[in-house]
VMD Tcl script that builds the backbone (N, CA, C; Angstrom):
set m [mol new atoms 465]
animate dup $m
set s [atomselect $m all]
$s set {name element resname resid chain x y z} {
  {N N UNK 1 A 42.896 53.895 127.024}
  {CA C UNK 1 A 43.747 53.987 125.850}
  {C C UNK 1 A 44.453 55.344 125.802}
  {N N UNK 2 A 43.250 56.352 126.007}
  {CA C UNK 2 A 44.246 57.629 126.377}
  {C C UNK 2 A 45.690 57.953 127.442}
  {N N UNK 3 A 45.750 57.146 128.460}
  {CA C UNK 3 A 47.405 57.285 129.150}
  {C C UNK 3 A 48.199 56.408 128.612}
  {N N UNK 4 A 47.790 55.521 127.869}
  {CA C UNK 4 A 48.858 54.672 127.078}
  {C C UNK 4 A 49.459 55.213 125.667}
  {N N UNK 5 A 48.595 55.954 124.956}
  {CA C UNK 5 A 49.128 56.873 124.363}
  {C C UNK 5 A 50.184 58.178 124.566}
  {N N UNK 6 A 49.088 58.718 125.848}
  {CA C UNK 6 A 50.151 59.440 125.702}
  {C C UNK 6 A 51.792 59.486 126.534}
  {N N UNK 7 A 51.592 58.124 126.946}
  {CA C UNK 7 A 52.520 57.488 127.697}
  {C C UNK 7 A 53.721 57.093 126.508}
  {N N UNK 8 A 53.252 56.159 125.314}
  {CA C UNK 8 A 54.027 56.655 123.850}
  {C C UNK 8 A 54.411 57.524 123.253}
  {N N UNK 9 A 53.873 58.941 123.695}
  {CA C UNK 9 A 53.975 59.872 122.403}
  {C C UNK 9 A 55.232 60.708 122.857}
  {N N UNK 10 A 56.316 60.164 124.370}
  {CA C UNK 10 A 57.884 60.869 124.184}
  {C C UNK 10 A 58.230 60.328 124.935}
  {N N UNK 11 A 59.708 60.411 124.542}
  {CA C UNK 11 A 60.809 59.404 125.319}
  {C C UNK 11 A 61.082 60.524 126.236}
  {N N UNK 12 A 61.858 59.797 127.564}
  {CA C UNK 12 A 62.296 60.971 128.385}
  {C C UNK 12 A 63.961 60.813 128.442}
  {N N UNK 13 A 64.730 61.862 127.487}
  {CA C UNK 13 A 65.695 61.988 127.403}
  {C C UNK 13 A 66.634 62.973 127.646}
  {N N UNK 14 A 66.328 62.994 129.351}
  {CA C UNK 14 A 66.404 63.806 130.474}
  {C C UNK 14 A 68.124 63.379 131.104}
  {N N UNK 15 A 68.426 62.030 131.093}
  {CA C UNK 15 A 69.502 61.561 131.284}
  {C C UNK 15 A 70.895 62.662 131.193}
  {N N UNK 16 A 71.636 62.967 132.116}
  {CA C UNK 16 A 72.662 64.015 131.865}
  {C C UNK 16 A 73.820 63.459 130.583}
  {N N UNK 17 A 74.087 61.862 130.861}
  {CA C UNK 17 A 75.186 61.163 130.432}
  {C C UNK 17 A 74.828 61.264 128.748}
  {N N UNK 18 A 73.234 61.414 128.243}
  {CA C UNK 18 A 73.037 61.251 126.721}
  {C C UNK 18 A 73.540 62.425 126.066}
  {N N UNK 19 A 73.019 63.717 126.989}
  {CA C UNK 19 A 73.905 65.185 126.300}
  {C C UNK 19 A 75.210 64.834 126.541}
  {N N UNK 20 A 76.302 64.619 127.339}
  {CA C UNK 20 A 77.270 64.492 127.350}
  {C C UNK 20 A 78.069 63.892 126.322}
  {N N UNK 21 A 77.107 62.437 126.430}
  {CA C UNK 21 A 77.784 61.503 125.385}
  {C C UNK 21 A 77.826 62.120 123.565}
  {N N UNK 22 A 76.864 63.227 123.639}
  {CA C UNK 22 A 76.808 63.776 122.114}
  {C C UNK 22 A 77.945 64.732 122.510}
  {N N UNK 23 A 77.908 65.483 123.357}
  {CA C UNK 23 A 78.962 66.777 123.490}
  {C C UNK 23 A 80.267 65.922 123.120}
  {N N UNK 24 A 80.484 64.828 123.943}
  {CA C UNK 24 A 81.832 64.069 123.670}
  {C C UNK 24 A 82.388 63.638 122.251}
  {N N UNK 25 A 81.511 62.977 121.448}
  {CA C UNK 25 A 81.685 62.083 120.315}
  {C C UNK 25 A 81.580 63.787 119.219}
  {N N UNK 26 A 81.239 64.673 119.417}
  {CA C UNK 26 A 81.040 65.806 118.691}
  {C C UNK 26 A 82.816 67.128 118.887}
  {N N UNK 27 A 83.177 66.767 120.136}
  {CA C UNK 27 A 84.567 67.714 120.661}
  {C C UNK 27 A 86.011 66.738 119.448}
  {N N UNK 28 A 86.274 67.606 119.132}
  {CA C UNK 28 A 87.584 67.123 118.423}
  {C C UNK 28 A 88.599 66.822 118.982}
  {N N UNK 29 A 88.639 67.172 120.582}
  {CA C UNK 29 A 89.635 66.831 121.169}
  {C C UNK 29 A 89.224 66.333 122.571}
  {N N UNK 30 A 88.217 65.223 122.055}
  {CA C UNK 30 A 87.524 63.900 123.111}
  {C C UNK 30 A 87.981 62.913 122.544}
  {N N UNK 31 A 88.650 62.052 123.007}
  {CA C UNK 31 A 88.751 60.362 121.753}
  {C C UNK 31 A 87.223 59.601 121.618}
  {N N UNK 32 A 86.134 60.308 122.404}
  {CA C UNK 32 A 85.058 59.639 122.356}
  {C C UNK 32 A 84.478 59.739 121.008}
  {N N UNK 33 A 84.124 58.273 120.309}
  {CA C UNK 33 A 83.643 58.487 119.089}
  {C C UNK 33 A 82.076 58.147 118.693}
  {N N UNK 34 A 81.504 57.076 119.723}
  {CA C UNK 34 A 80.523 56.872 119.537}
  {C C UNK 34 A 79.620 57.065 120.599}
  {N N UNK 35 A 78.405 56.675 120.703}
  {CA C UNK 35 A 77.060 55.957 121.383}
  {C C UNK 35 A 76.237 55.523 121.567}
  {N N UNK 36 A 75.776 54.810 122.484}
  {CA C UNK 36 A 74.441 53.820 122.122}
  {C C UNK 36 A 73.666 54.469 123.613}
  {N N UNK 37 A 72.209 55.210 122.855}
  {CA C UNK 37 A 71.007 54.841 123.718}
  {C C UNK 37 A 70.156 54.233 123.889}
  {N N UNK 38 A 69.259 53.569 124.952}
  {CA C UNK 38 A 68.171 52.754 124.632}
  {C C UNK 38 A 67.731 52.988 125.931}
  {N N UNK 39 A 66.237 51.887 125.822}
  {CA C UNK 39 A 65.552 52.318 126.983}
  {C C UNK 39 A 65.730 51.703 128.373}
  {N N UNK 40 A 65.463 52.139 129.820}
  {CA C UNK 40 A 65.779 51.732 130.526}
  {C C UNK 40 A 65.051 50.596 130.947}
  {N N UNK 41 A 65.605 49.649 131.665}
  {CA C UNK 41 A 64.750 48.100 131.664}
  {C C UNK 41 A 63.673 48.333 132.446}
  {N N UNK 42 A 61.743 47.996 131.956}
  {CA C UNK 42 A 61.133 47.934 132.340}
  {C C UNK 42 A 60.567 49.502 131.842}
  {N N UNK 43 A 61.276 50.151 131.559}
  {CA C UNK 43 A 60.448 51.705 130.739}
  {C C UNK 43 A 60.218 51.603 129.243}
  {N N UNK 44 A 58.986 52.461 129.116}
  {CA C UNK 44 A 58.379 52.688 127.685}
  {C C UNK 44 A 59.259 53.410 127.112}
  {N N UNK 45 A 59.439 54.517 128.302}
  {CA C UNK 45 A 59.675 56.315 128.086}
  {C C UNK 45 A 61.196 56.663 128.312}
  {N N UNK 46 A 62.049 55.794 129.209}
  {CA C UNK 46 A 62.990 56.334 129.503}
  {C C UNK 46 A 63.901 56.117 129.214}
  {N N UNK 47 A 65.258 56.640 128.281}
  {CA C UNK 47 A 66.235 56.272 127.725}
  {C C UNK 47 A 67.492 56.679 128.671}
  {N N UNK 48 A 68.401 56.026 128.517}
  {CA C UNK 48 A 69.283 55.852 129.213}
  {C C UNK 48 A 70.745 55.507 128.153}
  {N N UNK 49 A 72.001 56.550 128.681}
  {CA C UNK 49 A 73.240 55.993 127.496}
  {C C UNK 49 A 73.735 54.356 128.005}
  {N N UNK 50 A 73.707 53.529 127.159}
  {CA C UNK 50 A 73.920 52.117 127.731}
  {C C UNK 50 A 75.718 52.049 126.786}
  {N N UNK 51 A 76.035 52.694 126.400}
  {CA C UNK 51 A 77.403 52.601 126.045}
  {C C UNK 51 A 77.751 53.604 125.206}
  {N N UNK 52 A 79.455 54.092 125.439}
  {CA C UNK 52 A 80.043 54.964 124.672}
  {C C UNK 52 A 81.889 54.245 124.685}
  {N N UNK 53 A 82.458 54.764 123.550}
  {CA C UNK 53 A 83.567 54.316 122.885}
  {C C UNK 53 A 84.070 54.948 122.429}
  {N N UNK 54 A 85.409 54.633 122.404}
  {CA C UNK 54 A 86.529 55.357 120.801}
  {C C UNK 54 A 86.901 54.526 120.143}
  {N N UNK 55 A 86.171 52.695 120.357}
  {CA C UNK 55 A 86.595 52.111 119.661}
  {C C UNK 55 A 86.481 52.025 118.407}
  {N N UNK 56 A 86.745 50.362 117.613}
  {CA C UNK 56 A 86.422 50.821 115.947}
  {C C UNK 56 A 84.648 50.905 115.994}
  {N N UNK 57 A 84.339 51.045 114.595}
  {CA C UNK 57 A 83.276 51.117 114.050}
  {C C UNK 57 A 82.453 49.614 114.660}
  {N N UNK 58 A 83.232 48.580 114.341}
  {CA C UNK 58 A 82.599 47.278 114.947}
  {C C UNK 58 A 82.204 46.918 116.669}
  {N N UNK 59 A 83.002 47.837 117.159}
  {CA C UNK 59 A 82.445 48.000 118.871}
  {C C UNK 59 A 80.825 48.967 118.961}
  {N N UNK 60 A 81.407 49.725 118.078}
  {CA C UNK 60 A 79.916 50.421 118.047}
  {C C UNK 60 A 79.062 49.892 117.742}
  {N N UNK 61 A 78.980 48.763 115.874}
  {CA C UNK 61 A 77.467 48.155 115.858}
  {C C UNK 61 A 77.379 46.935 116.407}
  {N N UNK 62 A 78.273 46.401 117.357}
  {CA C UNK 62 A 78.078 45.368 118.335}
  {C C UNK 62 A 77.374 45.731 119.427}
  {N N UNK 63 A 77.108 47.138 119.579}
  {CA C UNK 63 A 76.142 47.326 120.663}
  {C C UNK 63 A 74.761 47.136 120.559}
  {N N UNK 64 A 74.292 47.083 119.144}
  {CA C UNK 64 A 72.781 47.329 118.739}
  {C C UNK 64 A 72.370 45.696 119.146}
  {N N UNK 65 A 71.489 45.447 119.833}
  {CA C UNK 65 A 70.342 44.608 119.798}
  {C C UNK 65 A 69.262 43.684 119.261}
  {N N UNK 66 A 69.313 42.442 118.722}
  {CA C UNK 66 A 68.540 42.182 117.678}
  {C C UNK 66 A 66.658 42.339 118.139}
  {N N UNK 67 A 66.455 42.872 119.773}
  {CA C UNK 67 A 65.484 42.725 120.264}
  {C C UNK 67 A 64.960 43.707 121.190}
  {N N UNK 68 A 65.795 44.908 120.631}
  {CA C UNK 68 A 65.773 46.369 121.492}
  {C C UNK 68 A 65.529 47.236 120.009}
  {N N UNK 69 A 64.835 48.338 120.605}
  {CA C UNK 69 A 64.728 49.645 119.703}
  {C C UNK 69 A 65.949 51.124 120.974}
  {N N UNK 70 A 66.843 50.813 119.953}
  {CA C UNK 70 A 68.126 51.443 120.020}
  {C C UNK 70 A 68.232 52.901 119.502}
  {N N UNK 71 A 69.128 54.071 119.393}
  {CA C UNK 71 A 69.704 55.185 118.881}
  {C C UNK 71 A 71.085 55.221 119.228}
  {N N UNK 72 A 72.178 55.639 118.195}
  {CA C UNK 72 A 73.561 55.520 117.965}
  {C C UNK 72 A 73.861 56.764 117.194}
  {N N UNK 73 A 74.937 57.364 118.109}
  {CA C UNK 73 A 75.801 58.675 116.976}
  {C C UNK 73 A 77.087 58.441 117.240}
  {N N UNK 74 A 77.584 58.671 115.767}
  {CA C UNK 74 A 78.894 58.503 115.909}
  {C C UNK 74 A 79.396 59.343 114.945}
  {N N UNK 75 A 80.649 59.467 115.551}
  {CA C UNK 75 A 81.725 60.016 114.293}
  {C C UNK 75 A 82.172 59.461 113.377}
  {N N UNK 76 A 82.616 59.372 111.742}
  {CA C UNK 76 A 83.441 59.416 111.233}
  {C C UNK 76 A 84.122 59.920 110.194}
  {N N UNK 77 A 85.449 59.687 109.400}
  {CA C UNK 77 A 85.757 60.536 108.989}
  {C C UNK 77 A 85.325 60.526 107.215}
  {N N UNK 78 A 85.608 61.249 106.800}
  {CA C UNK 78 A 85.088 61.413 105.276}
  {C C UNK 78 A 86.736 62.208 105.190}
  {N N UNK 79 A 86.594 62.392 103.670}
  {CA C UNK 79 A 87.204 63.423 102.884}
  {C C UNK 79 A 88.103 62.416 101.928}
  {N N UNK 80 A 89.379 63.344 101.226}
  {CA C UNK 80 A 90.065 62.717 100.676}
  {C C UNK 80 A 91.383 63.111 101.007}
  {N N UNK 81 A 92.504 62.973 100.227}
  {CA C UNK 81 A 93.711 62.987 100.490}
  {C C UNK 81 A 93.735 64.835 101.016}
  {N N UNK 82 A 93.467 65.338 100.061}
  {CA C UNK 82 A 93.748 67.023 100.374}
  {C C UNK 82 A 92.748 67.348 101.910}
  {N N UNK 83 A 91.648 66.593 102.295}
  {CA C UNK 83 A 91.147 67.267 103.088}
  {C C UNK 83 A 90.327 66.225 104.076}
  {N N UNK 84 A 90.405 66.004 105.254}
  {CA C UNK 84 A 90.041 65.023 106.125}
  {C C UNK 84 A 88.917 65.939 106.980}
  {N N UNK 85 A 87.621 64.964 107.094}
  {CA C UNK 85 A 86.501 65.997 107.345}
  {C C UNK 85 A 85.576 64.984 108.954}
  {N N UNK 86 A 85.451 65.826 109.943}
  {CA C UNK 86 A 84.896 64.645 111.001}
  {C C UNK 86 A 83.356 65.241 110.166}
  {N N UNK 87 A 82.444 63.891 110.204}
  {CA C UNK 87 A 81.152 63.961 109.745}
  {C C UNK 87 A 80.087 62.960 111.029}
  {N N UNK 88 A 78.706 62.930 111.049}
  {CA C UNK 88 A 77.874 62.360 112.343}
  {C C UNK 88 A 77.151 61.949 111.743}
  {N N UNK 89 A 76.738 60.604 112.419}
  {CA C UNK 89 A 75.988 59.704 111.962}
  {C C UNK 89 A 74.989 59.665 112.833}
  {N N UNK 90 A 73.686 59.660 113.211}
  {CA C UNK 90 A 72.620 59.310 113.910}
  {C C UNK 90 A 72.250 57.942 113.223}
  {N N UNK 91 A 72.032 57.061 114.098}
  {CA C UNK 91 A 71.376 55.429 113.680}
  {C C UNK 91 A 70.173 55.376 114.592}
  {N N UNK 92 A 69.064 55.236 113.999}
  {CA C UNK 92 A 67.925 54.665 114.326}
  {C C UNK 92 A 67.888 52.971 114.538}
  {N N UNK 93 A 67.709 52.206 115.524}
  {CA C UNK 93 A 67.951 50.825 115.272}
  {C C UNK 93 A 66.678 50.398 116.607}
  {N N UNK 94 A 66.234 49.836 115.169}
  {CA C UNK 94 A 65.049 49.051 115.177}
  {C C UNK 94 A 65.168 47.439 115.487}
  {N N UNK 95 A 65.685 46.748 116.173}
  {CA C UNK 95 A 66.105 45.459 115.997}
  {C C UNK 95 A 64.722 44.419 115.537}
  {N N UNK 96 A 65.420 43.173 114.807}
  {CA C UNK 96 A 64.493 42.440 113.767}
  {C C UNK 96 A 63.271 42.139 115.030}
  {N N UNK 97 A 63.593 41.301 115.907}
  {CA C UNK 97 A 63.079 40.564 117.208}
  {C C UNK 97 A 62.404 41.620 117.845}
  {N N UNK 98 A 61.978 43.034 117.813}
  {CA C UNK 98 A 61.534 44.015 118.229}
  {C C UNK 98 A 60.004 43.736 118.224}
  {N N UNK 99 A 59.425 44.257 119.413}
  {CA C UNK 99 A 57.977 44.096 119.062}
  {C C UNK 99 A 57.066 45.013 118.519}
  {N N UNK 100 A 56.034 44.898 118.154}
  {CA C UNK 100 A 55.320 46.176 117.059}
  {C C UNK 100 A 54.710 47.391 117.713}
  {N N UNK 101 A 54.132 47.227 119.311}
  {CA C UNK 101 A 54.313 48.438 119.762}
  {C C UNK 101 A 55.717 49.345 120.118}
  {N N UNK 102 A 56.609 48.711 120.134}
  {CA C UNK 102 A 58.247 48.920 120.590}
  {C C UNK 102 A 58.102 49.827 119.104}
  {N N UNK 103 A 58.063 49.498 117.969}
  {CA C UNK 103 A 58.336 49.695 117.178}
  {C C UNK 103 A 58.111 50.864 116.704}
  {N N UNK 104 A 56.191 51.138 116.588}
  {CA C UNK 104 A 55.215 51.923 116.761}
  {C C UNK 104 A 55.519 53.425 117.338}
  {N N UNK 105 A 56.703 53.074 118.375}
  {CA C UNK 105 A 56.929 54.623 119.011}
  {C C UNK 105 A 58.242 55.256 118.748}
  {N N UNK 106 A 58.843 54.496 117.710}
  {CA C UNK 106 A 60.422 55.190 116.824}
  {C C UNK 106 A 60.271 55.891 116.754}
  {N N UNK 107 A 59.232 56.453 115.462}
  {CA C UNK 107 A 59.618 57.952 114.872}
  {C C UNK 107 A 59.109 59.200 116.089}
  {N N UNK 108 A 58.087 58.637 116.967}
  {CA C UNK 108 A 58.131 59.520 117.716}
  {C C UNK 108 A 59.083 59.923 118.971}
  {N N UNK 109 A 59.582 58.799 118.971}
  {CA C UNK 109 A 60.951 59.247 120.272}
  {C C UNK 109 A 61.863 59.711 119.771}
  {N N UNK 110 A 62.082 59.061 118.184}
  {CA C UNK 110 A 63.281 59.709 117.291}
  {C C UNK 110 A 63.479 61.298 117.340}
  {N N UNK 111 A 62.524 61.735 117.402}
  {CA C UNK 111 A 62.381 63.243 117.587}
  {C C UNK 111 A 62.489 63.926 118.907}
  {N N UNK 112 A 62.603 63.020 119.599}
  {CA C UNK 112 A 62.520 63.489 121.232}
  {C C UNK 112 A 64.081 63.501 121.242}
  {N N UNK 113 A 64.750 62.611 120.833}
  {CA C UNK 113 A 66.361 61.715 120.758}
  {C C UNK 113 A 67.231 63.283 120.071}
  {N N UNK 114 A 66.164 63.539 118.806}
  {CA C UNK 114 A 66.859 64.814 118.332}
  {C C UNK 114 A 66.909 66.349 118.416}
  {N N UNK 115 A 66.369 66.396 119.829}
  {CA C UNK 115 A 66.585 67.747 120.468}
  {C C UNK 115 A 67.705 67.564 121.542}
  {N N UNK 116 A 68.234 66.258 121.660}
  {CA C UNK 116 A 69.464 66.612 122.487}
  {C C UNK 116 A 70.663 65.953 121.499}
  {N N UNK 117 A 70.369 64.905 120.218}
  {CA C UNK 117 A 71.684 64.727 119.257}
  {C C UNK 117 A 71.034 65.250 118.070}
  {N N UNK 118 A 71.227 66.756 117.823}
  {CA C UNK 118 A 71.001 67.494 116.867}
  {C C UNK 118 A 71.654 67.664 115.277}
  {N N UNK 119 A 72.954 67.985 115.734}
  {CA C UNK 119 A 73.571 67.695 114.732}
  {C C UNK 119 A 74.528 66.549 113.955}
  {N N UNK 120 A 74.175 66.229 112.661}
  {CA C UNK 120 A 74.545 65.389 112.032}
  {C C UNK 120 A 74.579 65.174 110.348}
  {N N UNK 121 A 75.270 64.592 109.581}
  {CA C UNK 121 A 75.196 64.784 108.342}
  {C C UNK 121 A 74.311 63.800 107.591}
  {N N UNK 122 A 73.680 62.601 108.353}
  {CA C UNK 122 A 73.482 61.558 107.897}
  {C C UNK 122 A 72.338 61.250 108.646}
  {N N UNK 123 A 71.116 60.568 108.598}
  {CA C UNK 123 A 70.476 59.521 109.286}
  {C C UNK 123 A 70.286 58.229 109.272}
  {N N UNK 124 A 69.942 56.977 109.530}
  {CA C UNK 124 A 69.895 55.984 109.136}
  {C C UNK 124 A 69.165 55.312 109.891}
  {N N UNK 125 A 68.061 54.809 109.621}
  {CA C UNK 125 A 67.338 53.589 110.093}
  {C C UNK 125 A 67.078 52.117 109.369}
  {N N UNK 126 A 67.727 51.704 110.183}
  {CA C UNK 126 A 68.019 50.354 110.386}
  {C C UNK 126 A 67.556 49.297 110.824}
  {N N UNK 127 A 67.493 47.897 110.710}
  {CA C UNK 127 A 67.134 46.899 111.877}
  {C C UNK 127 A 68.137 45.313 111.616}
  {N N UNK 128 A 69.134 45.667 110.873}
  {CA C UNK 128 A 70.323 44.552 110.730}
  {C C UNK 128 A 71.478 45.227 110.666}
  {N N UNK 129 A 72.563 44.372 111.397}
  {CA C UNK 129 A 73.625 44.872 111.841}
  {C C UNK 129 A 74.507 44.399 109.991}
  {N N UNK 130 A 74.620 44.214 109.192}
  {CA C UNK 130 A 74.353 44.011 107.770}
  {C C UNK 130 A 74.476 45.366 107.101}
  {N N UNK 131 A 72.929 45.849 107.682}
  {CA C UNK 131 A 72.531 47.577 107.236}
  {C C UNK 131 A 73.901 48.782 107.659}
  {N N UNK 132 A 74.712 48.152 108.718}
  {CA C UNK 132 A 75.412 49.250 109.423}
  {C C UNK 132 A 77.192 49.217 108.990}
  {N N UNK 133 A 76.936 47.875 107.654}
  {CA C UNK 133 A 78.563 47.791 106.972}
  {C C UNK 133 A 79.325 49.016 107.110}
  {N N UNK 134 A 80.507 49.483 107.806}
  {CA C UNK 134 A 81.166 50.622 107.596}
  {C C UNK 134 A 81.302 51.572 106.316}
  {N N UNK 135 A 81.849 51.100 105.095}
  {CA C UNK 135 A 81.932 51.227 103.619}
  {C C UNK 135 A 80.561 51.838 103.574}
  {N N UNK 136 A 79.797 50.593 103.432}
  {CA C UNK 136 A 78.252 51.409 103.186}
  {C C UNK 136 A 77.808 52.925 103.732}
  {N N UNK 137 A 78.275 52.674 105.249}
  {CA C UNK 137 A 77.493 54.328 105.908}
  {C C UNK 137 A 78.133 55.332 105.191}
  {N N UNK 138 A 79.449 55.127 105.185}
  {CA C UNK 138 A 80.808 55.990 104.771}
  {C C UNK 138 A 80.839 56.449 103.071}
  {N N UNK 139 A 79.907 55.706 102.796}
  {CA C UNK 139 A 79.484 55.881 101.077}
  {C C UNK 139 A 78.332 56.683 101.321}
  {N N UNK 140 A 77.312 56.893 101.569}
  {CA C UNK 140 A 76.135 57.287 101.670}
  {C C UNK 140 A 76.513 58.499 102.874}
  {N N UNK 141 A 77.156 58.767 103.777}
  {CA C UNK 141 A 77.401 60.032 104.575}
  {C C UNK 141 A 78.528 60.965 103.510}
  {N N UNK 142 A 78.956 60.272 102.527}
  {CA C UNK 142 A 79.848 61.030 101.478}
  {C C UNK 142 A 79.037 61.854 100.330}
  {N N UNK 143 A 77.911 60.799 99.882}
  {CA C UNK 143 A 77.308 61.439 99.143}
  {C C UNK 143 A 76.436 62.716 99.328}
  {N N UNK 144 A 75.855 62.312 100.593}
  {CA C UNK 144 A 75.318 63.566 101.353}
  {C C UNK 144 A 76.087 64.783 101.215}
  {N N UNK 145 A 77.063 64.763 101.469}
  {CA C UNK 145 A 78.244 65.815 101.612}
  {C C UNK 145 A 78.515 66.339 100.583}
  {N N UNK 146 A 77.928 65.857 99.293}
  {CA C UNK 146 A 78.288 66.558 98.379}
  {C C UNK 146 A 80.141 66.548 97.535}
  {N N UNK 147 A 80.748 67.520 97.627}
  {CA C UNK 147 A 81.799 67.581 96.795}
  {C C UNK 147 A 82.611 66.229 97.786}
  {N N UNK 148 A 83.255 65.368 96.648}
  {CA C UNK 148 A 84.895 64.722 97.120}
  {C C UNK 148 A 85.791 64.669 96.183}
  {N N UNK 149 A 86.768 65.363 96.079}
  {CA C UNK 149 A 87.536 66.056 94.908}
  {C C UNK 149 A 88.926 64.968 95.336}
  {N N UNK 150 A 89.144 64.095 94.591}
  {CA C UNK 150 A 90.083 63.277 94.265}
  {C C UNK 150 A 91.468 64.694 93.836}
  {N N UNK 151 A 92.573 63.716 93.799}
  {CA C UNK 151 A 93.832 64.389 93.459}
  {C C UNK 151 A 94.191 64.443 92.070}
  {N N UNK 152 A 93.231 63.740 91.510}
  {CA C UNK 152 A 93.481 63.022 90.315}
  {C C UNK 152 A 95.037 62.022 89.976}
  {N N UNK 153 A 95.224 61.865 88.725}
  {CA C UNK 153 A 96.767 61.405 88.563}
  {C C UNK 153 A 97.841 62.310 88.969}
  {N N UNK 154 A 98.790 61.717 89.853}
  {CA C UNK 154 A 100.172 62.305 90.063}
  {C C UNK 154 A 101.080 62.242 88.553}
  {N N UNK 155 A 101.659 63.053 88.097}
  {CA C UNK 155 A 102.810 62.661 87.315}
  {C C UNK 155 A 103.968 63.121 87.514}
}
mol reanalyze $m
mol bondsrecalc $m
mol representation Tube
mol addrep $m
């Protein structure tokens, strides 16, 4: 029981393409906006970037899995008329069909996941693509943020 533990207790997110893929979706002047990691087929431990995009928001949560335990960062934008703000999303995705040891080792890889996608304004764990409505994230990564100062009425 002891190497199976500690065979759970970190992901290996050693992969060059996963730092990259954060450096990318994080540069303001990359069109890369998103990514999806997960594990490599047949590993506990080893994550691997299985897709990156500038597409919309819906290419991105079309990547999540109803039967994989997934991680996703992406960009988007917040603000209001006076001020347009890039903000990061980290997604935890847990898919429904997931099994309970799969499951069991989230929060601890989650932390392995976030020494190489560090920064972000938002977290979110998830396990329905439902949970990942655009509006919704974009409401809840706003509130986080604190001030959104409308223009009020023009006259």
């Amino acid at each position: 029981a002891f190497s199976r533990d500690l065979e759970l207790s970190m992901a290996d997110v050693t992969d060059n393409a996963i730092a990259q893929a954060y450096q990318d979706v994080r540069n303001d002047n990359n069109p890369t906006t998103w990514a999806v990691i997960g594990y490599v087929s047949g590993s506990k431990t080893k994550l691997n970037l299985q897709a990156s995009g500038q597409g919309a928001w819906s290419d991105f949560v079309g990547n999540f899995k109803d039967n994989e335990v997934q991680f996703g960062f992406a960009r988007v934008q917040t603000g209001d008329s006076e001020s347009k703000r890039a903000k990061f999303v980290l997604i935890s995705w847990i898919g429904k069909g997931t099994k309970v040891l799969e499951r069991a080792k989230v929060s601890v890889h989650k932390a392995d996941v976030k020494t190489i996608w560090r920064d972000f304004a938002k977290e979110f764990s998830v396990e329905t693509h439902e949970e990942l409505e655009e509006s919704k994230i974009l409401e809840d990564v706003i509130k986080a943020g604190g001030a959104n100062y409308g223009t009020g009425q023009q006259r």
